[in-house]
N, C-alpha and C positions, 0 to 999 in steps of 0.2 A: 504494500500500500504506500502509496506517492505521499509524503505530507506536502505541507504547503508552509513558504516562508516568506516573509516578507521585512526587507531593508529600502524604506524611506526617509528619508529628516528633511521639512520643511521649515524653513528659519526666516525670521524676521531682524534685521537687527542695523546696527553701523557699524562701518570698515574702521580698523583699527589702524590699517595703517594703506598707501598707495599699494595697487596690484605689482607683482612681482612678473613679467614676462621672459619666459625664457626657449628654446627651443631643445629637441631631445636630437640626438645624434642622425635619427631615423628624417628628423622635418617636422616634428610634430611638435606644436605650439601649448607649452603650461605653462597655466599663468595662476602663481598662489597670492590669498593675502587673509588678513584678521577680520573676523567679524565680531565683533559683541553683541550679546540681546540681554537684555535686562529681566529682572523678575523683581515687582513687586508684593509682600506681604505685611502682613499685622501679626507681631507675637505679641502677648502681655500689656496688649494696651498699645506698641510702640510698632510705627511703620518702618519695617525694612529694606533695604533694596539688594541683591543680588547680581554679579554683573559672572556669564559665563562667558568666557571667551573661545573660540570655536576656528581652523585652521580648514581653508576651504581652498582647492584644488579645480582647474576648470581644464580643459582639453579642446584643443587643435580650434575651429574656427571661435565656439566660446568662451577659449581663452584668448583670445585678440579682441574679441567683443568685451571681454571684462574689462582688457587692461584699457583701450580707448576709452570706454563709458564712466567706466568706475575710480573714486578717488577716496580720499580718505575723510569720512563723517558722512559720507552719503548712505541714507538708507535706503534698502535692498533687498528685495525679496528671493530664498533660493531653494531650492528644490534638489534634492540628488539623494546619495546614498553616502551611508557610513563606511570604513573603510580601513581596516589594521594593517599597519607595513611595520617590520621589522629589520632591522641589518646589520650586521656589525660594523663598529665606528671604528675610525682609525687606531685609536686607544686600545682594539680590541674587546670594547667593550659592547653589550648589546641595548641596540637604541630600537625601540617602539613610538610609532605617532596612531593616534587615531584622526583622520581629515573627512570630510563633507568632499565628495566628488560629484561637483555642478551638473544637474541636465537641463537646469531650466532656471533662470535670473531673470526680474523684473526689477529695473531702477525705479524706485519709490520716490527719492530726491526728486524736486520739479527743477525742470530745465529755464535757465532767465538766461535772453540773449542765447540760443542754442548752445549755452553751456550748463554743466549742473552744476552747480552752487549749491553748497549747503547752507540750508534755510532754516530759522529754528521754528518751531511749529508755530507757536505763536503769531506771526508773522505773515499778513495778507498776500502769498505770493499773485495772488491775480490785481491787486493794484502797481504790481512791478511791472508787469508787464510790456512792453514796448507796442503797441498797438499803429494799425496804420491811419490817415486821416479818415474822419468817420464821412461815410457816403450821405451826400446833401437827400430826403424822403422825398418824395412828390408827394403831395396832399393825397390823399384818396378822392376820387371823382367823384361827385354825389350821382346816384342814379334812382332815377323813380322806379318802384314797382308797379307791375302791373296790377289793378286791382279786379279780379275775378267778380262777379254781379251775386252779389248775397243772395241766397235763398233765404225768405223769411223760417224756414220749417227746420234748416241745418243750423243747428244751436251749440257746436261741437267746441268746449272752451277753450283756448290756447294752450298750447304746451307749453310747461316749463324749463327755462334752461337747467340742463344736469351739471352741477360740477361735483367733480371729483378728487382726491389728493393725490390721486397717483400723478408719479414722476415722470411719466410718457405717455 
């Protein structure tokens, strides 16, 4: 009987430090760098904060897309899998990492002037904006209705407008 196993990590967080790009002997493009995500809680009354820090790995064309897109404080969404390497170090001794190996990054950071800039939340990035001159309206045209010939006997009262809260 087949079991079944599953290795995901999807992380929220910001880059500790700029993307590392580098290439492997073969042409293949890695590109490492730090992420941090935070954890709030409350023990005893008192709010604490957690900060884990987390070593993330990207591969061939996602690693050229990290290193261009991504810098350091930008938030970041990632996707991939956990990942244990082992080897001995020069010392002879044996060295272990566990890394996030990317299959899917979404920059969170908003982009001002097509760069990303870290922005702190607080902060209206939609009045930063660089907009171009606003297009002069034309009035709308008045236009008469045609009015249909009443029937004294069709008494059918108006319909009301619906509104609704949804977002589309």
């Amino acid at each position: 009987m087949a079991s079944r196993s599953w290795n995901r990590v999807e992380l929220i967080g910001n880059l500790t430090r700029d993307p590392e790009l580098r290439y492997t002997p073969n042409g293949a493009a890695v590109c490492t760098f730090g992420m941090a995500t935070n954890r709030t809680y409350v023990t005893e009354g008192e709010r604490r904060e957690e900060v884990d820090f987390h070593r993330i790995v990207a591969w061939n064309k996602l690693a050229e897309l990290c290193n261009q897109l991504l810098k350091k404080g930008n938030k970041v969404f990632i996707s991939g899998r956990l990942q244990t390497r082992s080897w001995e170090s020069q010392d002879g001794g044996k060295r272990t990492v566990t890394e996030i190996v990317v299959e899917d990054m979404i920059l969170l950071t908003p982009r001002i002037n097509g760069d990303t800039t870290v922005v702190p939340e607080d902060i209206n990035v939609e009045s930063m904006k660089v907009e171009e001159e606003p297009k002069k309206e034309e009035e709308p045209k008045k236009v008469k209705k045609a009015e249909a010939p009443k029937d004294e006997k069709d008494e059918t009262p108006p319909q009301e407008e619906i509104k609704d809260d949804l977002p589309f």
